[in-house]
Backbone as XML, in Angstrom:
<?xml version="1.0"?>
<chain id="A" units="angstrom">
  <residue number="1" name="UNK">
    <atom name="N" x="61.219" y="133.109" z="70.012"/>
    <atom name="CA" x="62.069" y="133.084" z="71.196"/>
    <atom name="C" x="61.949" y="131.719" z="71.857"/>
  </residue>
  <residue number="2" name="UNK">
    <atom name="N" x="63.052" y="131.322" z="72.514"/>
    <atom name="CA" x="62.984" y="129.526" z="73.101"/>
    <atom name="C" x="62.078" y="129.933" z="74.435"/>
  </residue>
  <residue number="3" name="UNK">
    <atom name="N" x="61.812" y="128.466" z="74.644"/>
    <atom name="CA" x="61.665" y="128.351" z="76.154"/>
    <atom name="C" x="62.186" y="129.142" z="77.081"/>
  </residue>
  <residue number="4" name="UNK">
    <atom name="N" x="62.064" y="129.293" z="78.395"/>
    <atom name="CA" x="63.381" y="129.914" z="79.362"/>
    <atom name="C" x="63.622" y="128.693" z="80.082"/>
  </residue>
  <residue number="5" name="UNK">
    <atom name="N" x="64.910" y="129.084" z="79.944"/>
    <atom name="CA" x="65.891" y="127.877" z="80.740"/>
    <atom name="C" x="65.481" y="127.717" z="82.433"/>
  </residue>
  <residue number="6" name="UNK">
    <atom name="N" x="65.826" y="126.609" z="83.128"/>
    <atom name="CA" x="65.459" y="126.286" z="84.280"/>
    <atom name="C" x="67.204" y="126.898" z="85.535"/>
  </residue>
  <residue number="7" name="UNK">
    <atom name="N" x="66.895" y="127.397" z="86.268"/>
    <atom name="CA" x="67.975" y="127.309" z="87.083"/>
    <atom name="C" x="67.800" y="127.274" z="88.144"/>
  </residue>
  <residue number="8" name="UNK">
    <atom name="N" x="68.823" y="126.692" z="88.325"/>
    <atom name="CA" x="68.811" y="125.627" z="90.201"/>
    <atom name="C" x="69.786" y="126.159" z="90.652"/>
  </residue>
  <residue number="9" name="UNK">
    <atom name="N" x="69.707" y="126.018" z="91.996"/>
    <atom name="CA" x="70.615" y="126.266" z="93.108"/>
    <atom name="C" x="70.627" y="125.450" z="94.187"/>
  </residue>
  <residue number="10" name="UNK">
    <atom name="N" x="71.557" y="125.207" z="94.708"/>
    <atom name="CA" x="72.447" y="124.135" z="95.784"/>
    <atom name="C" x="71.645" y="124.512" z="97.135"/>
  </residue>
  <residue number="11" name="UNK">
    <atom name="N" x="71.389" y="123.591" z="97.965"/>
    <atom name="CA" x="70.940" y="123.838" z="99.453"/>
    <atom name="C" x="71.947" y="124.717" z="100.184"/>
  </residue>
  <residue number="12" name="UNK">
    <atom name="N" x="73.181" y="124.411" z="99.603"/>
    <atom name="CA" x="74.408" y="125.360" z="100.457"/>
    <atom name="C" x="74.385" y="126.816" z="99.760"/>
  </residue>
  <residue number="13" name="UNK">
    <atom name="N" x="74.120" y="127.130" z="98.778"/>
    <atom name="CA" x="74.125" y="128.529" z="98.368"/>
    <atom name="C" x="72.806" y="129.141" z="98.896"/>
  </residue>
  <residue number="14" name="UNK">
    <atom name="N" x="71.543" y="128.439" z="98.864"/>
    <atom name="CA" x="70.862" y="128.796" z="99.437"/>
    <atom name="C" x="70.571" y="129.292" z="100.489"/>
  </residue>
  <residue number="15" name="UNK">
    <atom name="N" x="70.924" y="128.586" z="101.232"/>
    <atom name="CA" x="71.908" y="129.447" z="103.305"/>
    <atom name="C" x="72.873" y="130.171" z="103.014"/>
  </residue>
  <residue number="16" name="UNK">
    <atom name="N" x="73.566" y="130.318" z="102.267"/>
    <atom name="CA" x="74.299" y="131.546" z="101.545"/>
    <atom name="C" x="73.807" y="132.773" z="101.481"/>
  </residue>
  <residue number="17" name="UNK">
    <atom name="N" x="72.959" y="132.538" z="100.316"/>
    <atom name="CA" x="72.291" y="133.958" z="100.090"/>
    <atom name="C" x="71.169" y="134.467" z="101.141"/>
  </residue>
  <residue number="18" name="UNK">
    <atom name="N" x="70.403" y="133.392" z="101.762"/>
    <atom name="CA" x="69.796" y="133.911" z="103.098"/>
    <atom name="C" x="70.511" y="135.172" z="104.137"/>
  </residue>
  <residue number="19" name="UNK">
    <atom name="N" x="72.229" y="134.101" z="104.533"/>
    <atom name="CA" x="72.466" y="134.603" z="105.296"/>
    <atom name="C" x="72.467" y="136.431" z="104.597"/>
  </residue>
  <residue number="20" name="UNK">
    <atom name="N" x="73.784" y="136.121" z="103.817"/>
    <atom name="CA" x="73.729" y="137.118" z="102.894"/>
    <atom name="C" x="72.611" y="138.370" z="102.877"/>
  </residue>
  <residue number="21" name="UNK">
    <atom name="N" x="71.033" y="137.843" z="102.324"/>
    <atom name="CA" x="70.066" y="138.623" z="102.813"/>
    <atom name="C" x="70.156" y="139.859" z="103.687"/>
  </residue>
  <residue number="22" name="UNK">
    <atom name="N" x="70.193" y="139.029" z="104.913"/>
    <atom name="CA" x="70.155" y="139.564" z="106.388"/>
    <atom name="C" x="70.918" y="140.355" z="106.643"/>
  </residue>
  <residue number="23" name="UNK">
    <atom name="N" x="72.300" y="140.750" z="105.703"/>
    <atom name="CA" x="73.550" y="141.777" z="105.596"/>
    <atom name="C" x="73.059" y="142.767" z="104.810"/>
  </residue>
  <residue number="24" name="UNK">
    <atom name="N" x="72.039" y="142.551" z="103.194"/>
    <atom name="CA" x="72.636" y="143.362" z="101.935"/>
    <atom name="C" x="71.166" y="143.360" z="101.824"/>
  </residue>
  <residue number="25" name="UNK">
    <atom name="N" x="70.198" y="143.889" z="102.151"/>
    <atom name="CA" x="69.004" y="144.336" z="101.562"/>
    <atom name="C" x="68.734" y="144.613" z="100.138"/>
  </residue>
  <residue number="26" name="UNK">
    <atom name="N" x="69.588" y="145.027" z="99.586"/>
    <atom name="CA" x="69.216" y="144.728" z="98.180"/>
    <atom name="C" x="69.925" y="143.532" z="97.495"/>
  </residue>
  <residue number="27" name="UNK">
    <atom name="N" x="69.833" y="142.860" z="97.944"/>
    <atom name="CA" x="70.392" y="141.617" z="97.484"/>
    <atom name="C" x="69.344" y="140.823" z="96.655"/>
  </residue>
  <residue number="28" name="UNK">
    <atom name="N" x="68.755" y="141.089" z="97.419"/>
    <atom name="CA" x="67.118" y="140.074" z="96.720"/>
    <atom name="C" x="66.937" y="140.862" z="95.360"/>
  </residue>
  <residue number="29" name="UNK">
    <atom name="N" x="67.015" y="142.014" z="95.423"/>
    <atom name="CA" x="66.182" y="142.491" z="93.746"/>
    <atom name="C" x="67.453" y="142.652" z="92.570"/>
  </residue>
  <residue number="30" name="UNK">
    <atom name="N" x="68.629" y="142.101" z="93.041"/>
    <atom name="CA" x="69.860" y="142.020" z="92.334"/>
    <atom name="C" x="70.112" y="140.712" z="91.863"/>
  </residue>
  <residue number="31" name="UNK">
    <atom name="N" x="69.600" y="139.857" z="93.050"/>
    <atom name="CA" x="69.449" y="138.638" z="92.487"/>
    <atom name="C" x="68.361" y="138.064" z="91.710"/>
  </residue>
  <residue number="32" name="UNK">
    <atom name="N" x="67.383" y="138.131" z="91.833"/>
    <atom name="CA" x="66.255" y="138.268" z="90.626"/>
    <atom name="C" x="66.427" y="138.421" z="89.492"/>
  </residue>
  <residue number="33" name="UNK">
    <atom name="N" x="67.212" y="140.167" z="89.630"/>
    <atom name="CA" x="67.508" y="140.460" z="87.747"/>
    <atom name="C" x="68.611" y="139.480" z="87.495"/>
  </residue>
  <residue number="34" name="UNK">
    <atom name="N" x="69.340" y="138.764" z="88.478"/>
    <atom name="CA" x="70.430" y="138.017" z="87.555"/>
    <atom name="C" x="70.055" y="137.071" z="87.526"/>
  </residue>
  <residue number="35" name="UNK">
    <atom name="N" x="68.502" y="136.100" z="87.918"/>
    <atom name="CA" x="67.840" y="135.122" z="87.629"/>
    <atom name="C" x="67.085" y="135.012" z="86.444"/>
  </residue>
  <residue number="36" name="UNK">
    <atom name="N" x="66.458" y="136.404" z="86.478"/>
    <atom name="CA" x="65.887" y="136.736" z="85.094"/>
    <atom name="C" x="66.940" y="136.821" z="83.461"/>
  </residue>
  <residue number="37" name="UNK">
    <atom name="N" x="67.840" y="137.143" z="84.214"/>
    <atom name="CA" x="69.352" y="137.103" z="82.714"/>
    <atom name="C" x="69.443" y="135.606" z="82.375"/>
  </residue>
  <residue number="38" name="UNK">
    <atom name="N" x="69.457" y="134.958" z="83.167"/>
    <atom name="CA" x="70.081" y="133.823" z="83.023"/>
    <atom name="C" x="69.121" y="132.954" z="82.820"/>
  </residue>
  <residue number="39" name="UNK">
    <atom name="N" x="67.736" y="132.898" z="82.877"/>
    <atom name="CA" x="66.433" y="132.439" z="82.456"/>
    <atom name="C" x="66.456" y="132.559" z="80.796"/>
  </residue>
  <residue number="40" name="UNK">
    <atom name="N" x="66.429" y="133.692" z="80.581"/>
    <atom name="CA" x="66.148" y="134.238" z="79.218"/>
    <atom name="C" x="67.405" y="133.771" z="78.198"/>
  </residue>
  <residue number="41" name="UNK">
    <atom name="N" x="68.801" y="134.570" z="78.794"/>
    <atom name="CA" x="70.073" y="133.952" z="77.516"/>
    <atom name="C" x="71.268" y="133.565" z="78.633"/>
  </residue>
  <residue number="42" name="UNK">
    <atom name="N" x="71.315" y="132.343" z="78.772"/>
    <atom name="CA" x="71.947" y="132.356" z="79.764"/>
    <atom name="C" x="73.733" y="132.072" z="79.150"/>
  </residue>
  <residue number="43" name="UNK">
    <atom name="N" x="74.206" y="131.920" z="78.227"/>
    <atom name="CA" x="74.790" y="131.859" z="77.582"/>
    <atom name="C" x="75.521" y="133.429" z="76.837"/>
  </residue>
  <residue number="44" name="UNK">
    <atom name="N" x="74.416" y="133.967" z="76.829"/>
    <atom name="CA" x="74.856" y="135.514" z="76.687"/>
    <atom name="C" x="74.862" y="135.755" z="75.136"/>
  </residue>
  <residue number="45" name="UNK">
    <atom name="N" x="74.555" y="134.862" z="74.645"/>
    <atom name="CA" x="74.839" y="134.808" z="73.092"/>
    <atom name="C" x="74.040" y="136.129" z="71.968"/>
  </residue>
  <residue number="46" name="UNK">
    <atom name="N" x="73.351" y="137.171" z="73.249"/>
    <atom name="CA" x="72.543" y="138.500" z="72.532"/>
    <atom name="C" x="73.324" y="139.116" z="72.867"/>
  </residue>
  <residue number="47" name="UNK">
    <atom name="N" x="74.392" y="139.112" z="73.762"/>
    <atom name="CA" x="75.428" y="140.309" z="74.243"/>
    <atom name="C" x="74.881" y="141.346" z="74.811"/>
  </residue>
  <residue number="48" name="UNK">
    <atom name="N" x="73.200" y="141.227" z="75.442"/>
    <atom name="CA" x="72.634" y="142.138" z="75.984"/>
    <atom name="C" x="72.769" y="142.987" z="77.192"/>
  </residue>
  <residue number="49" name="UNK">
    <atom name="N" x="73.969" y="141.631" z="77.798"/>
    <atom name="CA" x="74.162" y="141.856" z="79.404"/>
    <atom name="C" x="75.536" y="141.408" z="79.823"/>
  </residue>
  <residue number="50" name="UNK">
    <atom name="N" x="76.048" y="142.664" z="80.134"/>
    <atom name="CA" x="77.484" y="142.868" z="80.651"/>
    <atom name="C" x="77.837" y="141.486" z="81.850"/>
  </residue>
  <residue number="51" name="UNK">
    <atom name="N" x="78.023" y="140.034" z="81.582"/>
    <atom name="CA" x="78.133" y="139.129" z="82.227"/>
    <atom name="C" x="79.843" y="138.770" z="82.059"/>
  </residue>
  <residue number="52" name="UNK">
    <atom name="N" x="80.253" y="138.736" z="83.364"/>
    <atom name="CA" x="81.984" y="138.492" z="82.866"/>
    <atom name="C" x="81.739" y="137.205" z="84.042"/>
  </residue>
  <residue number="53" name="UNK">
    <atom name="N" x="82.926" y="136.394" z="83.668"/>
    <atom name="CA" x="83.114" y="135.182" z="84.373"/>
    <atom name="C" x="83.644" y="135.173" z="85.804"/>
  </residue>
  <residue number="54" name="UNK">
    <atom name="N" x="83.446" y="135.117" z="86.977"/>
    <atom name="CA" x="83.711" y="135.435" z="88.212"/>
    <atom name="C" x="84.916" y="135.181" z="88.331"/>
  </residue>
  <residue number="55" name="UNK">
    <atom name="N" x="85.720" y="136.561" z="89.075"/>
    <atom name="CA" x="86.970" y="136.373" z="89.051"/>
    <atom name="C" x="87.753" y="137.187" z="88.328"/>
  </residue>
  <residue number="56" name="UNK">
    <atom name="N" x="86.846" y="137.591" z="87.409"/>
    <atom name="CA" x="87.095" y="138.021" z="85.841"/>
    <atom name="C" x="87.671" y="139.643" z="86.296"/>
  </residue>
  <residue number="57" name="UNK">
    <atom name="N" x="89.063" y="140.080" z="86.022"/>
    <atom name="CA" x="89.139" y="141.442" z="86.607"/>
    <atom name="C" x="89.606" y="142.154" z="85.092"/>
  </residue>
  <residue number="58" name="UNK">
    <atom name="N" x="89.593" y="143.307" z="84.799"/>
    <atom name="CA" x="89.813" y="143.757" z="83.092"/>
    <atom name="C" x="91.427" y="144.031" z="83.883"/>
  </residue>
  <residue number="59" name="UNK">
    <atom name="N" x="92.692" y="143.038" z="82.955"/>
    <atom name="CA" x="94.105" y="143.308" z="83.127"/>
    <atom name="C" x="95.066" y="143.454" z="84.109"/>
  </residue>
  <residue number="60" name="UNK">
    <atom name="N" x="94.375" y="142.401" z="84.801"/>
    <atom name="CA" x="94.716" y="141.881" z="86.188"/>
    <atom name="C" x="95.639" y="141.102" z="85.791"/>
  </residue>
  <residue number="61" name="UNK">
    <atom name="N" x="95.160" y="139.829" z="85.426"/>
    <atom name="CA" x="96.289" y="139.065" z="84.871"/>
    <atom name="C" x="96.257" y="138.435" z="83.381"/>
  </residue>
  <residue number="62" name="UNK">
    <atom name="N" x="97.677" y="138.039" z="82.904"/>
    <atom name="CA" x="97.720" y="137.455" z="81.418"/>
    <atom name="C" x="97.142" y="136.391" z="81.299"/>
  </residue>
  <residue number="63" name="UNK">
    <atom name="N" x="96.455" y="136.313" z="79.916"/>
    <atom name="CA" x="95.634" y="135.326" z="79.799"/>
    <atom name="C" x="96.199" y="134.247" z="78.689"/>
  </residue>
  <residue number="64" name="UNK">
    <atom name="N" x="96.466" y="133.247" z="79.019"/>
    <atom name="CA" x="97.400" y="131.784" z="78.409"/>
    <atom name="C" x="96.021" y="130.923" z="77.861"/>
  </residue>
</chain>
């Protein structure tokens, strides 16, 4: 198995998800597991983890 990948986050998302916090109590242990996904395959290339691209709605709109 590789290394785990490094991931960073912006000073502005960071006051983001703070604020965020302070709304959604489980926010913190939701965000973790999606730190931990993205540590391990962040690419998705095991297909282990239902990751769709933000935005991403199933047949919302046509795709060109």
């Amino acid at each position: 198995m590789s290394a785990p990948f490094s991931v960073r986050s912006t000073p502005r998302f960071d006051r983001l998800l703070k604020k965020l916090a302070r709304q959604h109590p489980d926010l913190a242990e939701h965000f973790a597991t999606a730190l931990d996904v993205l540590r391990t395959d962040p690419y998705n290339h095991s297909r282990h983890h239902p990751i769709r691209k933000p935005g991403d709605k199933a047949g919302a709109f046509s795709y060109r």
